[in-house]
N, C-alpha and C positions, 0 to 999 in steps of 0.2 A: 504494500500500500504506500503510495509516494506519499512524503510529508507535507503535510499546508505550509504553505508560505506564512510570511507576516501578514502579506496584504490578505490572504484568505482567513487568516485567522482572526484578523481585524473585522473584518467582514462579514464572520457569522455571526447570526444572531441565537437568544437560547430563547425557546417557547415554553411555556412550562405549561401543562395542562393537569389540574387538579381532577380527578376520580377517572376509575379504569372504567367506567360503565360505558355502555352503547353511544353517546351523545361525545364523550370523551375518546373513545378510541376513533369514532367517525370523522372528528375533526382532527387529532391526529392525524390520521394517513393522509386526509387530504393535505392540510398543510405541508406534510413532510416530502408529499409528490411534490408539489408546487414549486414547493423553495427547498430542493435538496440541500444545497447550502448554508441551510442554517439547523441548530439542534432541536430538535421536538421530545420532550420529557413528560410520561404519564406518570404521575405520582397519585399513588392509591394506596390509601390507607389500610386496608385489610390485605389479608393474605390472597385474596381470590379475587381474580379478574371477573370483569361483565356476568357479576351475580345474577341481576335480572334478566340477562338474555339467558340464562342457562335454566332459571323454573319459569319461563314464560310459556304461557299456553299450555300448561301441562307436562313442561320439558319438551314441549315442541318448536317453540319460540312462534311469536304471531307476527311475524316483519312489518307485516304492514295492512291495508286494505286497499283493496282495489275501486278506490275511489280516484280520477281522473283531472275531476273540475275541482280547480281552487277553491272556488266558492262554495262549491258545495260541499269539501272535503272539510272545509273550517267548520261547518255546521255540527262537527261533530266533537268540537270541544269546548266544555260548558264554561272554561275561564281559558281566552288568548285566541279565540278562534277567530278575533278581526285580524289580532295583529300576526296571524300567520298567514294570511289573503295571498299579500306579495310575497314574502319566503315561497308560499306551494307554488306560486309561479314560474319559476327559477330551480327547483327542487322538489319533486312529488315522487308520489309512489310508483308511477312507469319510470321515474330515475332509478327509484331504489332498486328495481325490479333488474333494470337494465346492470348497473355494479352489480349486486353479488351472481348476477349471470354471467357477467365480463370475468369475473374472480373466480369461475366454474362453479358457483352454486344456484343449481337449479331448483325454478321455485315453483308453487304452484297455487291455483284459486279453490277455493272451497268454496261451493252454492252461496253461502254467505257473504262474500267478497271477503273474508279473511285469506290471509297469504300466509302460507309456510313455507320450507324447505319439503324437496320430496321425499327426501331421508325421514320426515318426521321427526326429527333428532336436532334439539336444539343447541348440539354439541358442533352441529356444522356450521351454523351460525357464527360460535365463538371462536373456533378454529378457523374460519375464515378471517376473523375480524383480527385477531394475533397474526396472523400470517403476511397477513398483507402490512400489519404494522412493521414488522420483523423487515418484508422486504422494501419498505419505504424508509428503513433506516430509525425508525422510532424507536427510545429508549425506554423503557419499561421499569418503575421501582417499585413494588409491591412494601407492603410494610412501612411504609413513607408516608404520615401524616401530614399536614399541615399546621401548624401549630400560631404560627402569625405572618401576618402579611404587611410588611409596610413599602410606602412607596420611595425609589430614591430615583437620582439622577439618570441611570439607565433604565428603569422602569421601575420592577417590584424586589424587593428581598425580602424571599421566603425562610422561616424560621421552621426547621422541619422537627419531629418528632426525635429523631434520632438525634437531635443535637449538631446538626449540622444546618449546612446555611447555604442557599441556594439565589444567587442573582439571577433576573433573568428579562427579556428584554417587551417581550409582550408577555401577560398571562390568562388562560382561559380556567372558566372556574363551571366545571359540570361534573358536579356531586352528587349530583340527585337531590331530590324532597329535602329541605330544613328541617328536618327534624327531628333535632335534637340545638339545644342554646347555643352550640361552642360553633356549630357550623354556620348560622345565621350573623352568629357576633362576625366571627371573620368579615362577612359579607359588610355588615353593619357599619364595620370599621373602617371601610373605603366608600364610605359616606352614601350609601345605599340603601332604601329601604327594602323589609322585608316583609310581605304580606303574611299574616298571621298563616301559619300552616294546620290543617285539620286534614284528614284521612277522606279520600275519595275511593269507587270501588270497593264497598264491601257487604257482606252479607247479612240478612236479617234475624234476630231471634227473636223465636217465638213462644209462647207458651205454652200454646193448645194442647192439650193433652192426644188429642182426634189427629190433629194434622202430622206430629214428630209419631206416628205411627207410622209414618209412610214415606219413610227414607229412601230416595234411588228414584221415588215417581217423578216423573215432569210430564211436563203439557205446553204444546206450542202449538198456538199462540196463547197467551194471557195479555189481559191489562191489566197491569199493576198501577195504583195512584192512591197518594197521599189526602183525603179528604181535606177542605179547608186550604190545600194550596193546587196549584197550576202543576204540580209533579205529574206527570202520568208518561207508563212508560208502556209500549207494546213488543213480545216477543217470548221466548221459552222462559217457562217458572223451571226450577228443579227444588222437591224438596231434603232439606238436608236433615241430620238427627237435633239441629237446634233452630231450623227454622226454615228460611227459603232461601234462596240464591238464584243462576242461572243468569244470562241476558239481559233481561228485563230489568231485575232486581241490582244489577252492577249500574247499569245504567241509572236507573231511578236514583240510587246510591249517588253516582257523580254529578248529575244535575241535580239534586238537594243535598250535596255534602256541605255547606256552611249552614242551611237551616237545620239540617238534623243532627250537625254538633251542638248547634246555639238549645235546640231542646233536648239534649241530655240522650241522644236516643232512643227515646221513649214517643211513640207518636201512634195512631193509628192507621194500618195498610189495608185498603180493598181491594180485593182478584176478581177480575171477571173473567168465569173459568172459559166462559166461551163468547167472546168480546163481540163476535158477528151476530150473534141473536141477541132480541129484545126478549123481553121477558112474556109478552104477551104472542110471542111466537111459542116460547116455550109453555105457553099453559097451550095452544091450540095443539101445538104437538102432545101434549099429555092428554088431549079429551080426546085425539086420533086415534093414542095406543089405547083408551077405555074401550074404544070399539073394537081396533082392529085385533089385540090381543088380553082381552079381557082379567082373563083367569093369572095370568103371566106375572110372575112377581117382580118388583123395579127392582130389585138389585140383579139382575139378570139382563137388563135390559137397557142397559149404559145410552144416554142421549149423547148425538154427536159421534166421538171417538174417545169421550174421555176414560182414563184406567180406569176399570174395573172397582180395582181396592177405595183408589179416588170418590167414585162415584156412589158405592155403598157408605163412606164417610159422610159424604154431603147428605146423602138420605136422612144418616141417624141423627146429624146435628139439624134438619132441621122439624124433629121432631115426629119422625115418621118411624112406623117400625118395621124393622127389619123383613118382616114376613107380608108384608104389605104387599099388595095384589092391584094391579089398575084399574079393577071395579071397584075398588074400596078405597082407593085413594080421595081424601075428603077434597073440597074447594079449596080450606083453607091450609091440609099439605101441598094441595097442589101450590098456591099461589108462596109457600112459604120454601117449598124447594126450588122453585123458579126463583126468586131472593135469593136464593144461596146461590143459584149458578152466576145469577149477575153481580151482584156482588157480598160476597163473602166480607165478613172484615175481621181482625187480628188487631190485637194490640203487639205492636214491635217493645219490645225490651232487652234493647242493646245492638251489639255487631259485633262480628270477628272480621277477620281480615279475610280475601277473597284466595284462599291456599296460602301457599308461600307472598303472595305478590300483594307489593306496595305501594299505593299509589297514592301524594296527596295532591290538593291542592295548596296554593300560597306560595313562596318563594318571592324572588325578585323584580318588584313593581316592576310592570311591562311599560311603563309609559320613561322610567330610567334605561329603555336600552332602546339605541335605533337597528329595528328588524335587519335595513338591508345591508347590515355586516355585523350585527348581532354586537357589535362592540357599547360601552356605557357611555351615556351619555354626561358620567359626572367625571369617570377618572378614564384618563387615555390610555389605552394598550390596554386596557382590561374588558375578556367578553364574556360572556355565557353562553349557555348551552344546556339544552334538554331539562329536567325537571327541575333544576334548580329556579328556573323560571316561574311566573305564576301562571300555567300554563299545565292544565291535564283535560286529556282526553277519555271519553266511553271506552269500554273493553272493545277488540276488535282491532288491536292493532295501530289502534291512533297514536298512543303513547310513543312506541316508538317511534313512528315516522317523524313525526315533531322532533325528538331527538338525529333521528339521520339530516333533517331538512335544518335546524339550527346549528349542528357539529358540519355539516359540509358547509355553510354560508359562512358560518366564523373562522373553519381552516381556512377557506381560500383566502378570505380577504387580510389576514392575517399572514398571509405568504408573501401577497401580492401588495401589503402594504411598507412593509421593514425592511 
């Protein structure tokens, strides 16, 4: 390997990128293609690189969604989805799609528009994502805190965990979610604010004695919505042994994650098991089956396509018995099991987190950074990138793309700026 000269050695510059995650490795590689000549440094605090891409989707990793139109691709994040408009412009999901295909990782669509690897194996993912750092020359420190950050002459010196000390010329700061105090302080301290952080994407508990019978069922479609607010969400219920989850439920989760922190968790949810009928459909269908199958007991006789098990639940909660026949179904079980198919209600008491994966909202006022090079609008040479942001997305893949779409627009201009 020939020596650098002085003049090259004067001439590089050092980038230092804070967290090994998806949004931080993304802008890594790009910067480091761009501007070979200068250092790119991931420094991650824990021993494990790109946590999140490796339990995402089940350990399948969700890349992205195959959503096309900018416009309509912001529609699907309940905080920052103006100020990603122009970014998806410049940066969207046929980009993503196109890299980790250039990089030999073939991807593929699910009926849903969700996008994976064909491996199903979200190990190809992160093995992608190291590799290409590797051969873009990016230096990698795991176990490397950040401990303080002050600004000097050449840009920032970083005060690391290890007791060493790191200058460096621009810095990019994609941590992921604030949350916890020491990682927002840092932020704090370069005179930024931090939008309070609260937990988006997660699951509901529930009480019901009836319903935590029925682990492993789902049913899609449901509406799910919040009485008394604008929440309402359409798509697959699953229920779990403490309550509900699924689709719907992450969703509803991320468009009411600051109300549903500000009330303790604690709120009322109602399910419409089957959202496309009115309920005065469903009494005409139940005076049908009097005639058509008279003697025939309802719990045999599931309306729609809903389970089985489901389905004899609803019966008993709404007060009908078990043995009940459709000659003998009264007026007012009729009208009172129609209620329950439209809407069921639950009192939520509490959340768990959606598996392994964590998603909040809050992070770094968006209105302190300008989009089209992701850099701050308070301190020069310093950007962001991906959740550090105030900036989350519905489950399906949005989160990260937000992360590929803010770590590519902060490497480049970041290369293309020093």
């Amino acid at each position: 390997m020939p020596v650098p000269s002085k003049c090259d050695v004067f001439a590089m510059k050092t980038i230092a990128v804070i967290g090994g995650g998806a949004a931080g490795f993304f802008a890594a590689i790009h910067c480091a293609e761009t501007a070979p000549q200068h250092r790119v440094i991931i420094l991650e605090k824990s021993s494990h690189l790109l946590a999140k891409v490796r339990i995402s989707g089940g350990g399948r990793c969700n890349v992205t969604h195959a959503c096309f139109d900018a416009r309509e691709l912001s529609k699907r994040y309940p905080r920052g989805g103006r100020a990603l408009i122009g970014p998806f412009t410049r940066f969207q999901p046929r980009d993503t799609v196109a890299w980790f295909e250039h990089c030999g990782v073939m991807l593929k669509t699910e009926p849903d528009g969700r996008v994976f690897p064909i491996t199903d194996s979200s190990e190809t993912i992160a093995q992608c994502l190291e590799q290409a750092a590797l051969a873009a020359g990016v230096q990698v420190r795991t176990k490397c805190g950040v401990e303080r950050i002050a600004t000097c002459a050449r840009g920032f010196d970083l005060a690391l965990g290890n007791g060493e000390s790191l200058a460096c010329d621009a810095l990019l700061i994609a941590s992921g979610g604030c949350r916890t105090s020491s990682a927002g302080e840092l932020i704090a301290a370069l005179g930024h604010k931090i939008e309070p952080p609260v937990p988006s994407l997660f699951t509901f508990h529930i009480e019901s004695e009836w319903l935590r019978e029925l682990p492993g069922i789902s049913v899609d479609p449901v509406e799910a919505g919040i009485p008394g607010t604008k929440l309402r969400e359409r798509g697959p219920l699953l229920v779990t042994h403490t309550g509900v989850s699924g689709p719907a439920i992450l969703r509803l989760s991320a468009w009411g994650a600051r109300e549903l922190h500000e009330c303790g968790y604690e709120f009322p949810l109602r399910i419409a098991w089957l959202p496309d009928v009115t309920e005065q459909q469903l009494l005409t269908e139940f005076q049908q089956r009097r005639t058509a199958m008279p003697t025939r007991q309802l719990v045999n006789a599931p309306v729609a396509k809903l389970p089985v098990r489901l389905w004899e639940k609803l019966i008993a909660a709404s007060g009908i018995a078990s043995d009940a026949r459709w000659n003998t179904l009264t007026r007012d079980g009729a009208h009172a099991l129609a209620r329950m198919l439209c809407r069921t209600e639950f009192a939520v008491r509490g959340k768990s987190l959606n598996k392994e994966e964590f998603v909040t909202c809050g992070g770094v006022s968006l209105r302190e950074v300008d989009f089209k090079t992701m850099q701050s609008r308070i301190q020069p040479r310093l950007y962001f990138a991906g959740e550090v942001l105030d900036i989350d997305g519905i489950t399906g893949g949005f989160n990260f793309q937000s992360a590929w779409t803010t770590g590519w627009i902060a490497g480049q201009h970041i290369a293309q700026t020093l």
